[in-house]
Residue frames relative to the residue before (quaternion, step in Angstrom):
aa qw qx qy qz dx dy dz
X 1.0000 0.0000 0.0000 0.0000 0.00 0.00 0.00
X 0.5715 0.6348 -0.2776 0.4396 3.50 1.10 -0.43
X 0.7492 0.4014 -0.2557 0.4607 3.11 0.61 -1.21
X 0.6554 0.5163 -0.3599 0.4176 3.70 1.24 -0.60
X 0.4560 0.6608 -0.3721 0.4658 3.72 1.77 -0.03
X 0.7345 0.4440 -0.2486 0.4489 3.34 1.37 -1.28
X 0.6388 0.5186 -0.2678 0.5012 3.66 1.13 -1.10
X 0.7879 0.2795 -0.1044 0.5387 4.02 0.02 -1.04
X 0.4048 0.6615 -0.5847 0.2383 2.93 -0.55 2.09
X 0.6934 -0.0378 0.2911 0.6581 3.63 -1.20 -1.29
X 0.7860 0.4772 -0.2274 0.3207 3.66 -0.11 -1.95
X 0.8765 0.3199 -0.2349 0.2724 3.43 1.22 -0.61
X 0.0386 0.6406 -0.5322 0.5521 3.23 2.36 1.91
X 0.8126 0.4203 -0.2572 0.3111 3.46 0.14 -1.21
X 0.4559 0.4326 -0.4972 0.5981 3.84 1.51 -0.88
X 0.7873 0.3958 -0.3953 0.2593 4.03 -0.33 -0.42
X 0.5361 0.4442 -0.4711 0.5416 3.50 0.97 -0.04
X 0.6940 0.3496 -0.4910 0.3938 4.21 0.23 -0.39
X 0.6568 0.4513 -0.3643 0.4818 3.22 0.37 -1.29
X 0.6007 0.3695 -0.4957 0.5069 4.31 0.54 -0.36
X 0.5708 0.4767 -0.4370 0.5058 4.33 0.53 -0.40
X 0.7440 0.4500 -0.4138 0.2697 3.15 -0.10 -1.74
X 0.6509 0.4037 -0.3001 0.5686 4.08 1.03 -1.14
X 0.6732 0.4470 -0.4234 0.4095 3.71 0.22 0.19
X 0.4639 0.5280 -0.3941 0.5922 3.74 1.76 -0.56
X 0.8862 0.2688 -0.2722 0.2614 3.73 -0.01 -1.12
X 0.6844 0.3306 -0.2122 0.6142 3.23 1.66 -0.43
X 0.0175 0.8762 -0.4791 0.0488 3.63 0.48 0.88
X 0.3090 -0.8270 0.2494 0.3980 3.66 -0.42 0.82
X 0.5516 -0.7334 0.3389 0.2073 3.49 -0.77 0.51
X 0.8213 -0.0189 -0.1397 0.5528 3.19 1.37 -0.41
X 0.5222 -0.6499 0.2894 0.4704 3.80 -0.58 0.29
X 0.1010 0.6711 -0.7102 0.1872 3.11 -1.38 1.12
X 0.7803 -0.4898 0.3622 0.1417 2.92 -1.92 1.03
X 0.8078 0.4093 -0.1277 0.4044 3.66 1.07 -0.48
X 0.7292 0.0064 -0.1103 0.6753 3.97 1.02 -0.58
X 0.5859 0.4832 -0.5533 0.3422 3.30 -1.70 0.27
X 0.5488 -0.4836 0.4983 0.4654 3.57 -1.58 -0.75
X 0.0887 0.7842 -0.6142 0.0026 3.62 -0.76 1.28
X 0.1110 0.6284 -0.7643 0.0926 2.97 -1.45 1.82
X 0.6548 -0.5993 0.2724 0.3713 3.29 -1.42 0.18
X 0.2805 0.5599 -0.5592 0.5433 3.71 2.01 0.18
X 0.9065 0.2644 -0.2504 0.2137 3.32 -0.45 -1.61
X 0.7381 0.4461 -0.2522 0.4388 3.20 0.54 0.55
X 0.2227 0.7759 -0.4111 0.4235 2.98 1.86 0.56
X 0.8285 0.0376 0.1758 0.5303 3.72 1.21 -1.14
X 0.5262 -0.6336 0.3457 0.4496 3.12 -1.02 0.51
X 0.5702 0.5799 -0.3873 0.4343 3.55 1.21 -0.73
X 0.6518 0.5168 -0.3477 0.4327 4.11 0.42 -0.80
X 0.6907 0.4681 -0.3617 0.4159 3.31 0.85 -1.43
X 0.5987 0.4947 -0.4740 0.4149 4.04 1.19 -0.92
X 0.8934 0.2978 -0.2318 0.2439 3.37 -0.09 -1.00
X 0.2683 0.6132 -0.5168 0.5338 3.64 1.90 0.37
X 0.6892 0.4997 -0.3541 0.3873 3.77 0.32 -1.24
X 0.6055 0.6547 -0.2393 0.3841 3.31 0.67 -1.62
X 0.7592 0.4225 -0.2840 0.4055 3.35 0.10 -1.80
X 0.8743 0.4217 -0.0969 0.2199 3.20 0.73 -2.16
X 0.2953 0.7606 -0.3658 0.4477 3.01 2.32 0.36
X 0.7371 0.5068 -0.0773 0.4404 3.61 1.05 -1.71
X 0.6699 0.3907 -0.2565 0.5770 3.43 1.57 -0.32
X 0.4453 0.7036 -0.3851 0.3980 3.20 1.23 -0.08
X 0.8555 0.2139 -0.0856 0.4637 2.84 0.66 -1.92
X 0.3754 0.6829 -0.4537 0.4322 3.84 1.42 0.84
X 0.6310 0.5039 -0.2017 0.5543 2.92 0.91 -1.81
X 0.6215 0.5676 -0.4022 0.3604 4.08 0.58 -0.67
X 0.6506 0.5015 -0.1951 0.5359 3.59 1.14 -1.57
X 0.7490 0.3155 -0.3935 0.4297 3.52 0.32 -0.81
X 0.3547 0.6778 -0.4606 0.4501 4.11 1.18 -0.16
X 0.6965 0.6820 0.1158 0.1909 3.16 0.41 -1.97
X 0.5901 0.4531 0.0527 0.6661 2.89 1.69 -1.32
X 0.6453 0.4776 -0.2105 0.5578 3.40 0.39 -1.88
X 0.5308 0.7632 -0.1932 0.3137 3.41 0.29 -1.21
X 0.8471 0.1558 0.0297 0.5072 2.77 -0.19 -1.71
X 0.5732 0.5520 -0.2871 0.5333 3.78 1.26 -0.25
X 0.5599 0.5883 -0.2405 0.5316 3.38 1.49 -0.54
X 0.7470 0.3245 -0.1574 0.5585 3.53 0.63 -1.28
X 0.5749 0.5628 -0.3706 0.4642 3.72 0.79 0.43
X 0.6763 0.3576 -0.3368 0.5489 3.08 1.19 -0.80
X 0.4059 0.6949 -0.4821 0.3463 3.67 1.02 -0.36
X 0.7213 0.6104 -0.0992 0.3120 3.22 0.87 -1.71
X 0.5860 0.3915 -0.2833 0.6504 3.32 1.22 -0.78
X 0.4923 0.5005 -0.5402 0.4640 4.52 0.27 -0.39
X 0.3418 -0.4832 0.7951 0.1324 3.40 -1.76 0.95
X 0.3709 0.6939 -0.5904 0.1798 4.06 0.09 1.30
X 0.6522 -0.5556 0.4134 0.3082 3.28 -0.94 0.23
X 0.6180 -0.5097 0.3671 0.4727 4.03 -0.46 0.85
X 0.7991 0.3486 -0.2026 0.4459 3.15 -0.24 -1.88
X 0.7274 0.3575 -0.3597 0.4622 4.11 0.48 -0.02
X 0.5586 0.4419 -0.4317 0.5534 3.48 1.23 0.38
X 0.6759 0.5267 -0.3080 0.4135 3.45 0.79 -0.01
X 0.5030 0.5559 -0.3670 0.5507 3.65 1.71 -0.84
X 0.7759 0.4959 -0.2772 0.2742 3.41 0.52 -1.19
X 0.4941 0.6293 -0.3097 0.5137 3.62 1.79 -0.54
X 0.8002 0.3209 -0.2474 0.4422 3.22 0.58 -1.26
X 0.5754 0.3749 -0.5347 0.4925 3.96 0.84 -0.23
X 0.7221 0.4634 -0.4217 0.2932 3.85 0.33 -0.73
X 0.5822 0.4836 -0.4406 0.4828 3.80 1.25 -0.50
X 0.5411 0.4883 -0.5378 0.4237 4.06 0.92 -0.80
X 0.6504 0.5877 -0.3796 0.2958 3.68 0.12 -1.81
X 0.7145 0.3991 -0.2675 0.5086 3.70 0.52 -2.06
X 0.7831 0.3598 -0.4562 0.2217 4.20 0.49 -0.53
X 0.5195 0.6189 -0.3983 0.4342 3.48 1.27 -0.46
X 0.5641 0.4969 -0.4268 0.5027 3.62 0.68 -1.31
X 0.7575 0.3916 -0.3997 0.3363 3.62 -0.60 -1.39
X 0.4571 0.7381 -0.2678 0.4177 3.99 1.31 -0.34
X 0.6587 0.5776 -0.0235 0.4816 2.52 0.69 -1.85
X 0.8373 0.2519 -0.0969 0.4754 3.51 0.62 -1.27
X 0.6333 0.5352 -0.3555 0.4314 3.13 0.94 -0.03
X 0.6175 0.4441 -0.3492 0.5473 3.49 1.38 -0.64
X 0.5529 0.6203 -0.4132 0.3725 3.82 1.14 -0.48
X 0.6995 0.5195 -0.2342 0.4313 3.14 0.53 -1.52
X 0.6991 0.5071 -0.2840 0.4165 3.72 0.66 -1.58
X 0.7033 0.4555 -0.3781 0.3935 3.79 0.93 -0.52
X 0.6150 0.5742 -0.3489 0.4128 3.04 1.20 -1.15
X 0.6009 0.4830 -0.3851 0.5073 3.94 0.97 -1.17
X 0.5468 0.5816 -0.4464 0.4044 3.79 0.37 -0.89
X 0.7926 0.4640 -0.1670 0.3587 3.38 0.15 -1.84
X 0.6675 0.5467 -0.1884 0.4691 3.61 1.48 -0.85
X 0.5973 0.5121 -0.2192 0.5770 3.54 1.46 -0.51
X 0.8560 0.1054 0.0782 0.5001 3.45 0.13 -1.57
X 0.0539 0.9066 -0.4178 -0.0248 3.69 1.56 1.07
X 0.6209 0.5201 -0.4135 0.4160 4.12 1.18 0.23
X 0.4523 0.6194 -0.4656 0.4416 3.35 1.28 -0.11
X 0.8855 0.2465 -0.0514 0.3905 3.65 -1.34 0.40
């Protein structure tokens, strides 16, 4: 039961956003399609948007993964030292792992449109 205190937390949203970049850096998608890669209607306006939507939102991925990760795991330490009760150390994992995955969403589609729109500003 311990060890599932140390493994299932905040920090381990963030191992899934790199390791979800790190296979999206090495197997990146190559043409546009409906199923892997970053799909918005900028990036996928073209073959050129759809590369560098991928590109950028590949690298924020796996930022946005490390800083998860970190927080995380600095998070679930301090847990460790609180005199809290299991089942309220557990509410707090799962609202902080919802909060940290949507946000990193959130920003990642923010940032990628905004970089889109700044690069290729006649599209859309």
């Amino acid at each position: 039961m311990i060890f599932v205190n140390w493994v299932v937390g905040p920090h381990l949203i963030g191992l899934i956003f790199i390791l979800a970049g790190l296979i999206q850096k090495r197997y990146p998608p190559k043409e546009i399609n409906s199923l892997y890669g970053y799909r918005t209607a900028r990036s996928m306006k073209d073959q050129q948007n759809w590369d560098e939507g991928n590109k950028y939102s590949t690298q924020l991925i796996i930022k946005c993964g490390v800083v998860l990760f970190v927080t995380g795991f600095i998070i679930i330490v301090g847990m460790a030292l609180l005199h809290i009760t299991p089942e309220l150390r557990t509410l707090i994992k799962v609202i902080i792992m919802l909060v940290g995955a949507v946000g990193t969403v959130v920003v990642l589609f923010t940032l990628t449109e905004k970089h889109l729109k700044r690069t290729f500003p006649d599209t859309i």
